[in-house]
C-alpha positions as CSV (number, residue, x, y, z in Angstrom):
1,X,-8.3,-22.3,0.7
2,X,-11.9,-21.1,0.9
3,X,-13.9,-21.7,-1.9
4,X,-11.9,-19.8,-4.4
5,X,-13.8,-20.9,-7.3
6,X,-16.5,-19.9,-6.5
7,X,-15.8,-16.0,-6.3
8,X,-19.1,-14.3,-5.7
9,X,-19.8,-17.3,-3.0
10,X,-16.4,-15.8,-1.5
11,X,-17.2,-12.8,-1.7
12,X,-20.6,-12.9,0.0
13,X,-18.7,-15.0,2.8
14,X,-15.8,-12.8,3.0
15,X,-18.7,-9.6,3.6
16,X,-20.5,-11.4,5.8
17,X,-17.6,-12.3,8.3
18,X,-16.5,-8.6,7.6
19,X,-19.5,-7.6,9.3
20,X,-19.9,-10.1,12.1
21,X,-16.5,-9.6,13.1
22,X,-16.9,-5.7,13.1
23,X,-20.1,-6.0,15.0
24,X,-18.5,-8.4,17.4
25,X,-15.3,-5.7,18.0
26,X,-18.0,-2.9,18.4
27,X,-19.9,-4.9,20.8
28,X,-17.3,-5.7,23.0
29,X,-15.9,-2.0,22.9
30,X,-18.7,-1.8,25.1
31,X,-16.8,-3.1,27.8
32,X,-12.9,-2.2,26.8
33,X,-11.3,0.7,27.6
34,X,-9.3,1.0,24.5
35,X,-11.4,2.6,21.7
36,X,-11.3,5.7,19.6
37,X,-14.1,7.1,16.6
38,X,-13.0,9.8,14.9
39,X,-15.4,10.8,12.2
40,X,-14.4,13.9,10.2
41,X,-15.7,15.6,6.9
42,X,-13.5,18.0,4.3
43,X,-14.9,20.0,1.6
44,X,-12.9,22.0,-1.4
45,X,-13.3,24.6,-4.2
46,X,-10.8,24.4,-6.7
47,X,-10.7,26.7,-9.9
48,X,-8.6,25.0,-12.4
49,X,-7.2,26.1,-15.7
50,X,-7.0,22.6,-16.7
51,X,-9.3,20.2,-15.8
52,X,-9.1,17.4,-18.5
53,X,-5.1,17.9,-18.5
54,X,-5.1,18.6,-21.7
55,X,-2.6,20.8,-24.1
56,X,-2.9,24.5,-23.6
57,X,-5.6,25.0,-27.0
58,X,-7.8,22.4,-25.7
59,X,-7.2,22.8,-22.3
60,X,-10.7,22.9,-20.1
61,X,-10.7,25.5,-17.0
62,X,-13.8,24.4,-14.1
63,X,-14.5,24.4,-11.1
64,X,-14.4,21.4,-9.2
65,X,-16.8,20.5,-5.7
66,X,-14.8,18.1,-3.2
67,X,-17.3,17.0,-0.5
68,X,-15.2,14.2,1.9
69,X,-17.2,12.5,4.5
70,X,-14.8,9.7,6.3
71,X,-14.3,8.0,9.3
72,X,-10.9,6.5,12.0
73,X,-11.7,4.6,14.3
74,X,-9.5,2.2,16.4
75,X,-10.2,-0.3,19.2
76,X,-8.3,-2.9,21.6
77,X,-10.0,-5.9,23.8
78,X,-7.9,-9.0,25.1
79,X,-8.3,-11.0,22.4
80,X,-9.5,-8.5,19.1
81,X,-8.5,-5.5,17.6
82,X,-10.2,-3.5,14.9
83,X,-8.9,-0.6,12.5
84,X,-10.6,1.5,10.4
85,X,-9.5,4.2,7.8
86,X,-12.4,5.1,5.0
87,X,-13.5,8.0,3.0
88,X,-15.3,8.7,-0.1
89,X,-14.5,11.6,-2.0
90,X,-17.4,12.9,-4.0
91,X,-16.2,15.1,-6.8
92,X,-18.4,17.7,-9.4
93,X,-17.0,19.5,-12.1
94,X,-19.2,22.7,-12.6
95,X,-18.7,22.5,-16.5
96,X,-18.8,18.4,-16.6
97,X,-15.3,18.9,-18.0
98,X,-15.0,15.7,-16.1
99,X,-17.4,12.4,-15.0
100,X,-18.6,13.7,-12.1
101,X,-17.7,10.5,-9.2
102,X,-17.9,9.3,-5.9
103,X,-14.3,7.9,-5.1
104,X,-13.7,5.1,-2.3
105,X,-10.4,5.3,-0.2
106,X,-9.5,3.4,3.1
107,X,-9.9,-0.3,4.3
108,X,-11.5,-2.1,7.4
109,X,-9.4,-4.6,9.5
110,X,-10.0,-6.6,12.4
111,X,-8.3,-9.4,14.3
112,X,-9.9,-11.7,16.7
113,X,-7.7,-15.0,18.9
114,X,-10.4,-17.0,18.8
115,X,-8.3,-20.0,20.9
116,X,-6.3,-18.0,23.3
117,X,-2.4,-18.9,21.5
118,X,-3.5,-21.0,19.3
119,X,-6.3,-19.9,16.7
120,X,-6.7,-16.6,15.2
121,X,-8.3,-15.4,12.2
122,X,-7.8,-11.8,10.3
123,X,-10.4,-10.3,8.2
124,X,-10.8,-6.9,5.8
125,X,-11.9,-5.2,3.4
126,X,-10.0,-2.2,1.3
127,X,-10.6,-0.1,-1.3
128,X,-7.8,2.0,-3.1
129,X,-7.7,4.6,-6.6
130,X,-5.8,2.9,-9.2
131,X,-4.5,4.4,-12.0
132,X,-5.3,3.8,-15.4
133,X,-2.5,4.6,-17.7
134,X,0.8,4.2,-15.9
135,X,2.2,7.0,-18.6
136,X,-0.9,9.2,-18.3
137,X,-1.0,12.6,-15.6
138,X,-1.2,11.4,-11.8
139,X,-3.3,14.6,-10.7
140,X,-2.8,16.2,-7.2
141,X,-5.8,17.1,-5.8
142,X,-9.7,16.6,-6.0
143,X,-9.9,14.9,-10.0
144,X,-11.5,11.6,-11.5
145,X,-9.1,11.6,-14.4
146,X,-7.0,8.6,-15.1
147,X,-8.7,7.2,-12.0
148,X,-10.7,3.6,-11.1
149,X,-11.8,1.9,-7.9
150,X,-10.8,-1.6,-7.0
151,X,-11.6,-3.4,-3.8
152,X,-10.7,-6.2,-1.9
153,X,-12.4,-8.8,0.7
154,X,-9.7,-10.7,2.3
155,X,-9.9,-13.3,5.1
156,X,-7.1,-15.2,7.2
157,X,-7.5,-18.2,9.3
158,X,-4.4,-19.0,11.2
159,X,-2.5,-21.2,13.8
160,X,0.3,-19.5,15.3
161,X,1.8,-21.7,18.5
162,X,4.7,-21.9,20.5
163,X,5.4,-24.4,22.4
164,X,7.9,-24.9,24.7
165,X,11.7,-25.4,24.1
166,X,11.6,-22.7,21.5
167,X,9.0,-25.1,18.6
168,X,6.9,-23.0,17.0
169,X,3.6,-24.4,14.4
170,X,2.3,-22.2,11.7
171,X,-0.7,-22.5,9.4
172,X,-2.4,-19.8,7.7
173,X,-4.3,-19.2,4.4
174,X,-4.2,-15.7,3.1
175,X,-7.7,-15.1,0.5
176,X,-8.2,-12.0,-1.2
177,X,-10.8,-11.3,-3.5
178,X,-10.8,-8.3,-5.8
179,X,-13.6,-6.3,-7.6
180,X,-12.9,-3.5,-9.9
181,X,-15.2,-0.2,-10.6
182,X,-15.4,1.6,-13.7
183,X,-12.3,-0.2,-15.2
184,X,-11.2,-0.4,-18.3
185,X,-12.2,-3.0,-20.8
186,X,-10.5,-6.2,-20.4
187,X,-10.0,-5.6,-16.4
188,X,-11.4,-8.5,-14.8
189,X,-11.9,-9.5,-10.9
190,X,-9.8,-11.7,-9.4
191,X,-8.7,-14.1,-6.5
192,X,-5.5,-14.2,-5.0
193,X,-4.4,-16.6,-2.2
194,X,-1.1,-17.6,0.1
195,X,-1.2,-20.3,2.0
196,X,1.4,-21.3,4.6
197,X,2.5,-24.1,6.8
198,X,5.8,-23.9,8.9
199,X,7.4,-25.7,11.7
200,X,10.4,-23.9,13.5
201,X,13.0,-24.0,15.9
202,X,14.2,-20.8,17.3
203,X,17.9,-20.3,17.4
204,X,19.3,-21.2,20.7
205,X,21.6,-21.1,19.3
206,X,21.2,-23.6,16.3
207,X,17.6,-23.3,14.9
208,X,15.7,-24.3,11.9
209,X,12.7,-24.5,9.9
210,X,10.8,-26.9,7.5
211,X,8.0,-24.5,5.5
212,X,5.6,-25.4,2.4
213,X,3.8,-22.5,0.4
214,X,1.4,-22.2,-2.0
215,X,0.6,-19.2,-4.0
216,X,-2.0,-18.6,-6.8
217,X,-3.6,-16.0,-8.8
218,X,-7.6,-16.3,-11.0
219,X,-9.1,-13.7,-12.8
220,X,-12.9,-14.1,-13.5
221,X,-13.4,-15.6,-16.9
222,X,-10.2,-18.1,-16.9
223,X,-10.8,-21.7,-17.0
224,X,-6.9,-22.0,-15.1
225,X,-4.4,-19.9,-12.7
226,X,-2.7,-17.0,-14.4
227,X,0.1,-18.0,-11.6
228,X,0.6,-20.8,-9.6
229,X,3.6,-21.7,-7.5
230,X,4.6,-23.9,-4.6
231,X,7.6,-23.8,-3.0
232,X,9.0,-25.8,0.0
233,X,11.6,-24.8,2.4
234,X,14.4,-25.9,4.4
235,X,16.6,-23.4,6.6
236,X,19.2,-23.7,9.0
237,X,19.8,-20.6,10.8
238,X,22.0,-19.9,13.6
239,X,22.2,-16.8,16.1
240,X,26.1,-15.0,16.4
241,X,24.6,-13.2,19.0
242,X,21.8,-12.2,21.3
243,X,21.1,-9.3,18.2
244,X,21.8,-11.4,15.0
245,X,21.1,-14.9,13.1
246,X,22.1,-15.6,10.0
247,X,20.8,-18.9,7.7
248,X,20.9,-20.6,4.4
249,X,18.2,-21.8,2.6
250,X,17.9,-24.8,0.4
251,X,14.3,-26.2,-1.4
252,X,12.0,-26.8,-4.5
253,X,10.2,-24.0,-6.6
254,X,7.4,-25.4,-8.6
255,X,5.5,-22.8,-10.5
256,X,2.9,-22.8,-13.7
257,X,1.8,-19.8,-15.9
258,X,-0.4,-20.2,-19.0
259,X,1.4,-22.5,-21.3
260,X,4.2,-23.5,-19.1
261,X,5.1,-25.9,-16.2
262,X,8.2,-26.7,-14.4
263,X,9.9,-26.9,-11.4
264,X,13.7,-26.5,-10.1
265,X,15.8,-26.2,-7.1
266,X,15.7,-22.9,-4.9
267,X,18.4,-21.8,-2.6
268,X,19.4,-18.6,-0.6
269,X,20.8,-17.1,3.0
270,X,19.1,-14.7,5.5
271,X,20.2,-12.7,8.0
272,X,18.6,-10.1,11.0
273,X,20.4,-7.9,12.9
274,X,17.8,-6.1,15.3
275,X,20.3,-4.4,18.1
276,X,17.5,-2.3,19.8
277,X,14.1,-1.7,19.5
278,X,14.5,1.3,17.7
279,X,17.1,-0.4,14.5
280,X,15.5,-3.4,12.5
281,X,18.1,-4.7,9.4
282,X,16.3,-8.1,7.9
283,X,17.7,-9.6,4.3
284,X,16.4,-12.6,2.6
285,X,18.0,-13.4,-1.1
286,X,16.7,-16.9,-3.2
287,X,17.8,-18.0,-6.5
288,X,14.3,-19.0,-8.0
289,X,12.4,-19.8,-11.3
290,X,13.0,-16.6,-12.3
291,X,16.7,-15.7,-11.3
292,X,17.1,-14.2,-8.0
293,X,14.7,-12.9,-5.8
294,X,15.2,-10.3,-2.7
295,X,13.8,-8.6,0.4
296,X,15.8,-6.0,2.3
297,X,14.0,-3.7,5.1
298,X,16.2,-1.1,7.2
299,X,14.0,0.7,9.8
300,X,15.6,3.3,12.5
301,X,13.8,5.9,14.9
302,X,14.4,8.2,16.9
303,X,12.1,10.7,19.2
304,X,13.1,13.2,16.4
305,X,13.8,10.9,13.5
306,X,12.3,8.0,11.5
307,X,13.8,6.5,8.8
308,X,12.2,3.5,6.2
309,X,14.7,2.1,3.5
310,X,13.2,-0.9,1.2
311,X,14.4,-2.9,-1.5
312,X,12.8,-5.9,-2.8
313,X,13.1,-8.1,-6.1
314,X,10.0,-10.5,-6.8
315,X,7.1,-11.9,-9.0
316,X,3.9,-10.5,-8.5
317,X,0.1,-10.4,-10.2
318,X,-2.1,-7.2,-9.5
319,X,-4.3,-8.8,-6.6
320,X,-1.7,-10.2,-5.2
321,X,0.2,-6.2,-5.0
322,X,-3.1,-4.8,-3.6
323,X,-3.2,-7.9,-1.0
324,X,0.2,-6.4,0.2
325,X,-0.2,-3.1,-0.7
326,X,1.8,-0.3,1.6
327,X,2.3,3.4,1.2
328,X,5.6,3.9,-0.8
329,X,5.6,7.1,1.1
330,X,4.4,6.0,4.8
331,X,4.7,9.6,6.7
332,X,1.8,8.4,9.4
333,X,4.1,5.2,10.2
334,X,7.4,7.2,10.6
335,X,5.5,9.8,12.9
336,X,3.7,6.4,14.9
337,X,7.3,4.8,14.8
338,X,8.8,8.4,16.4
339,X,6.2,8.8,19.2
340,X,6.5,4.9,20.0
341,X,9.1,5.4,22.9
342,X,6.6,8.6,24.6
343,X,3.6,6.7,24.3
344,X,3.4,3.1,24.7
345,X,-0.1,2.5,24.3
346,X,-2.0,2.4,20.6
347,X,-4.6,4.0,20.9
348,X,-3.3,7.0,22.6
349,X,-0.4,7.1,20.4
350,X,-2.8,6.5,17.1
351,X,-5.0,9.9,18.5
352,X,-2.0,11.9,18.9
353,X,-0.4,10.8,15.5
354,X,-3.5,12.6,14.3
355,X,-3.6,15.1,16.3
356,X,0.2,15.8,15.1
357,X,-0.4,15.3,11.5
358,X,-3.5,17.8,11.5
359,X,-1.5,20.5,13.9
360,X,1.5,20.3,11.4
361,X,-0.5,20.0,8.1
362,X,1.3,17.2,6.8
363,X,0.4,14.7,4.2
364,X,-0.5,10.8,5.7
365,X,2.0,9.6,2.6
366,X,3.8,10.7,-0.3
367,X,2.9,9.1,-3.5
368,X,5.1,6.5,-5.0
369,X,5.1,4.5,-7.8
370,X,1.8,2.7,-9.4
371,X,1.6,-1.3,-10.6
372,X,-1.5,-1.1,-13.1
373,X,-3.9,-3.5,-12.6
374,X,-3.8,-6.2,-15.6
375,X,-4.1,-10.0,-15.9
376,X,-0.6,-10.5,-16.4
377,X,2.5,-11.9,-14.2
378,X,5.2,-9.5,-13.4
379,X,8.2,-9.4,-11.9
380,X,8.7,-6.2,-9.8
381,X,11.7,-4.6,-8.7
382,X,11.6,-1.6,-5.9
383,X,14.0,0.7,-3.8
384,X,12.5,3.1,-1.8
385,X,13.2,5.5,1.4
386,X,11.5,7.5,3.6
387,X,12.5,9.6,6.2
388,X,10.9,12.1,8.5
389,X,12.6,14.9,10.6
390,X,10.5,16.7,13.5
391,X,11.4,19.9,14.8
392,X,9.8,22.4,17.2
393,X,8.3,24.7,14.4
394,X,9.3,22.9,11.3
395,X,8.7,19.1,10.2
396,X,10.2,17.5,7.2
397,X,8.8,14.0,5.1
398,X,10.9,13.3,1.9
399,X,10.4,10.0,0.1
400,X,11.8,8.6,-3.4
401,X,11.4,5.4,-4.8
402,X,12.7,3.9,-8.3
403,X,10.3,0.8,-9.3
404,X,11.2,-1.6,-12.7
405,X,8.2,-4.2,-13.7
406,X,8.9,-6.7,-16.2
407,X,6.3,-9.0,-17.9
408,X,7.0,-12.6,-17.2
409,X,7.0,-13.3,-20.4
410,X,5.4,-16.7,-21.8
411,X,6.8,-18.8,-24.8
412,X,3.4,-17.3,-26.6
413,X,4.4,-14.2,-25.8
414,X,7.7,-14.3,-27.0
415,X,6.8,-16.1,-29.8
416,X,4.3,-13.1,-31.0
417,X,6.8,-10.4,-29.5
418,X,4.0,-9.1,-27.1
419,X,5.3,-6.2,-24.9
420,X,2.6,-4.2,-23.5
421,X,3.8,-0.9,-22.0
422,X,1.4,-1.2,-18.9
423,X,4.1,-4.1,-17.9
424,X,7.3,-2.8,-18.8
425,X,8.1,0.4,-17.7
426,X,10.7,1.8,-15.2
427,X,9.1,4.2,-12.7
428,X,11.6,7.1,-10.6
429,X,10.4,10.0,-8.5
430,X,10.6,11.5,-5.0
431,X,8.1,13.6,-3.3
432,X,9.0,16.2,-0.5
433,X,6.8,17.9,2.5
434,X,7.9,20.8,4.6
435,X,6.0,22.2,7.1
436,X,5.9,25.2,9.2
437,X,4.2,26.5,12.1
438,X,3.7,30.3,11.6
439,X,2.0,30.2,14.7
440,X,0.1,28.0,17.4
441,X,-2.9,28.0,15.0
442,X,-1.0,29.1,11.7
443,X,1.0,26.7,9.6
444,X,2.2,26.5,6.0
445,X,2.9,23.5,4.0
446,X,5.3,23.0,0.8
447,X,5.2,20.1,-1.2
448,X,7.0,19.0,-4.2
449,X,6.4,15.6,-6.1
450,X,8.5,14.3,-9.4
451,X,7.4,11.3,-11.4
452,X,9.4,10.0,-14.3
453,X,8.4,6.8,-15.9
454,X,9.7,5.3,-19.2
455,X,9.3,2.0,-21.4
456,X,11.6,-1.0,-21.4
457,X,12.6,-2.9,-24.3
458,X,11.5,-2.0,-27.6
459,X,9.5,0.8,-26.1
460,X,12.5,2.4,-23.8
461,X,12.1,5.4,-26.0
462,X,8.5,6.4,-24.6
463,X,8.5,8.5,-21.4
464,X,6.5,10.9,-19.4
465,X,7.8,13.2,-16.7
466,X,5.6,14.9,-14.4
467,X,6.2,17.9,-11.7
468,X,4.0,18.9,-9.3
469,X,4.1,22.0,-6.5
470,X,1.3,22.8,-3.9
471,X,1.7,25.5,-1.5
472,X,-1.0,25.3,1.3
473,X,-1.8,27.8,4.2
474,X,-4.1,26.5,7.4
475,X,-5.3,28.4,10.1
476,X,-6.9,26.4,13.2
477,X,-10.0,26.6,14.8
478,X,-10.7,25.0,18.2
479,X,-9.5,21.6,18.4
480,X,-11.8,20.2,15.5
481,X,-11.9,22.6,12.5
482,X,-9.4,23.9,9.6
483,X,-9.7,26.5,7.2
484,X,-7.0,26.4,4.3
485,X,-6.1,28.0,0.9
486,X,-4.0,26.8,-1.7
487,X,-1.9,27.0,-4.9
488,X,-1.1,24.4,-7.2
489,X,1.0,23.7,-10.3
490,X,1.1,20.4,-12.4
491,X,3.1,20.1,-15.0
492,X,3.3,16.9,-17.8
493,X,5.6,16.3,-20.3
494,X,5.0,13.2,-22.5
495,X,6.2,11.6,-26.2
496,X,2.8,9.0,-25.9
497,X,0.8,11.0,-23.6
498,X,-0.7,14.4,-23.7
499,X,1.5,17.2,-22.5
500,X,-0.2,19.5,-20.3
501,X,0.0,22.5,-17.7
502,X,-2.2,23.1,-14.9
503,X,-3.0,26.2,-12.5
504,X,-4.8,26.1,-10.0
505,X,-6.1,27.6,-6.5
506,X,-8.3,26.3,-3.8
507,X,-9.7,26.8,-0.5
508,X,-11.6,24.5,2.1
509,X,-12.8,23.7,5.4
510,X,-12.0,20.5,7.3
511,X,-14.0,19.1,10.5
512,X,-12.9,16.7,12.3
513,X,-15.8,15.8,15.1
């Protein structure tokens, strides 16, 4: 654990090794042939008939300024890799219908072995939109409304050895430490931190493991953990088969929340089934402190298709979700995961994922559901699938997700009957991308997106439903540069939100350098 107390000491440390270790992979790219910059710009013009989504007699039409400067990049040594992904979308409102704001997106990553198969270390830094009123509109398109910035430093000193005979030593501690921008009140930072150790025996075909894990969660401000838990590990697994091992799990789960304290047994099974590199099936189910827990991940591709089916069943804090965070939606993944079997290298395949996405005009992901950021313990249950079909002229990405969070309620809590609607809600929706290529510089885009969300409990009655439809035309020029025009609708229908209706039309240019 590094100095978690002590957050802003973290997170000068945390920036500081950021940088060194960026530096360090840039430097070395020097003399390694795997590397790829790729800094591009987009700029928009929207006129809106609804800026502050409001009802139709105080409805605000603008215009709204989108100026995107951003930046890929991607490099490979023997013994580092770095990623990058960042933008910052700077948005005006002509009629200040809207805080005009510059709006952070993207994250840094970088991996060094710093003991060849032995020591490594993993460090980062993110930065995502979150949204502020889970029942509130979700706009598509340029917009600060319902809209704040948090960030996260993370770092990740591990051992990961095996040595012979199949024995394998793990040891990693996972810290993140998050900042929020133009929050709400009441929104504080927080550290969030996962710390492993593990000794294991692979299958051969009787295998084990004995693993130990700590997880905790501190917001700025608190004298004590909003969530602690350890938990300690004992499996048996055995393989049926060169493709498949199953196991059972037996242990301890000791866990402590404001006002509570207690530990009890924890058991489960696990199985994975992986028959080819292109079909992954992995289940893990535990009966834990608070009832059963679950991870399922199905994954198939093919040149043509990719296909991503999730469902998991766990506790969770907000920097502990953004530590993990993944696109509901991942359409960039599913084409990487299609192109993996024509291009075996990276880097290569990482420029022409790019390449592919801008050609075909399709989105990187599809939105999903949102976790609002509070100081409270949750526990979250998700289902979600995403599938991709390519085609000579057309391409196809449909996603749809259905995600339930429950407040782990404390005795307090129960006591005072406190059930805020940013924790309990039930979240549904799928989101849909079709793309066609009019000609070798022409293409059109469709995209459809549905969110539903409603309360639990004494607040099932609330809900908001949202539809939104974009219809986008690009026309290529050279390699590098994009011209497009668009129409939008946005529709929001709400019993504790405001209902509103938006048109809208746009055009832009996009560089990529």
């Amino acid at each position: 654990m590094l100095c978690s107390r002590s957050t802003r000491c973290s997170r000068g440390l945390v920036a500081r090794i950021n940088a060194a270790a960026f530096a360090l992979a840039c430097a070395t790219a020097a003399h390694a042939q795997s590397w790829s910059v790729e800094p591009f710009i987009r700029t928009t013009v929207t006129a809106t008939s609804n800026a502050n989504f409001n009802r139709e007699e105080s409805a605000r039409s603008d215009t709204i300024f989108e100026v995107t400067p951003g930046i890929r990049a991607s490099g490979r040594g023997p013994q580092w890799s770095a990623d990058a992904a960042f933008s910052v979308q700077g948005v005006a409102y002509a009629s200040g219908s809207q805080q005009n704001r510059a709006l952070p997106e993207g994250g840094l990553r970088v991996n060094g072995e710093l003991i060849k198969n032995w020591f490594f270390i993993e460090t980062g830094a993110s930065a995502i939109q979150q949204t502020e009123d889970v029942f509130g509109a979700r706009p598509v398109g340029p917009s600060t409304y319902n809209k704040f910035t948090v960030a996260q430093y993370r770092v990740s000193p591990y051992i990961d050895h095996e040595f012979s005979g199949g024995l394998g030593l793990f040891i990693r501690s996972d810290n993140g430490w998050t900042d929020t921008l133009d929050a709400p009140p009441r929104t504080n930072d927080g550290y969030y931190g996962l710390h492993t150790v593990r000794l294991s025996q692979r299958p051969q075909p009787v295998g084990g493991a004995l693993e130990y894990t700590r997880t905790e969660t501190r917001f700025s401000g608190q004298d004590q953990d909003a969530f602690f838990e350890e938990i300690g590990r004992g499996v048996l697994s055995y393989a049926l088969g060169p493709t498949l091992v199953v196991g059972v799990v037996g242990g301890y789960d000791h866990y402590k929340i404001p006002f509570f304290d207690d530990q009890q047994s924890l058991y489960g099974a696990r199985a994975n089934w992986r028959p080819s590199e292109r079909t992954l099936l992995d289940i893990d189910v535990e009966d834990r402190f608070f009832g059963r827990s679950w991870r399922v991940l199905a994954q198939h591709r093919l040149p043509q298709v990719a296909f991503d089916a999730r469902w998991s069943r766990d506790v969770t804090t907000s920097p502990q979700a953004i530590f993990s965070l993944q696109p509901t939606g991942n359409v960039a993944g599913l084409i990487n995961e299609s192109l993996g079997a024509s291009i075996r290298d990276p880097i290569q395949r990482e420029k022409a994922v790019r390449d592919f996405m801008a050609q075909r005009g399709l989105p990187e992901s599809l939105p999903g559901s949102v976790n609002i950021y509070s100081q409270r313990v949750t526990i979250n249950q998700t289902l979600s699938g995403t599938v991709t079909l390519i085609g000579a002229r057309n391409t196809l990405a449909f996603t749809a997700f259905r995600t339930r969070i429950e407040a782990l309620r404390t005795q307090i809590e129960e006591l005072f009957a406190l059930d805020p609607l940013a924790d309990n809600n039930e979240q549904t929706g799928f989101g849909v991308s079709f793309a066609r290529r009019l000609s070798p510089i022409t293409r059109l885009t469709l995209t459809a997106l549905r969110f539903d969300t409603h309360g639990l409990g004494e607040n099932s009655d609330t809900k908001t439903n949202q539809t939104s439809m974009v219809s986008e035309l690009s026309r290529q020029f050279g390699r590098r540069a994009s011209w497009l025009i668009g129409l939008r609708w946005q529709h929001i229908n709400s019993n504790i939100a405001t209902d509103a209706t938006e048109y809208a039309a746009y055009t832009g240019l996009l560089y990529r350098f």
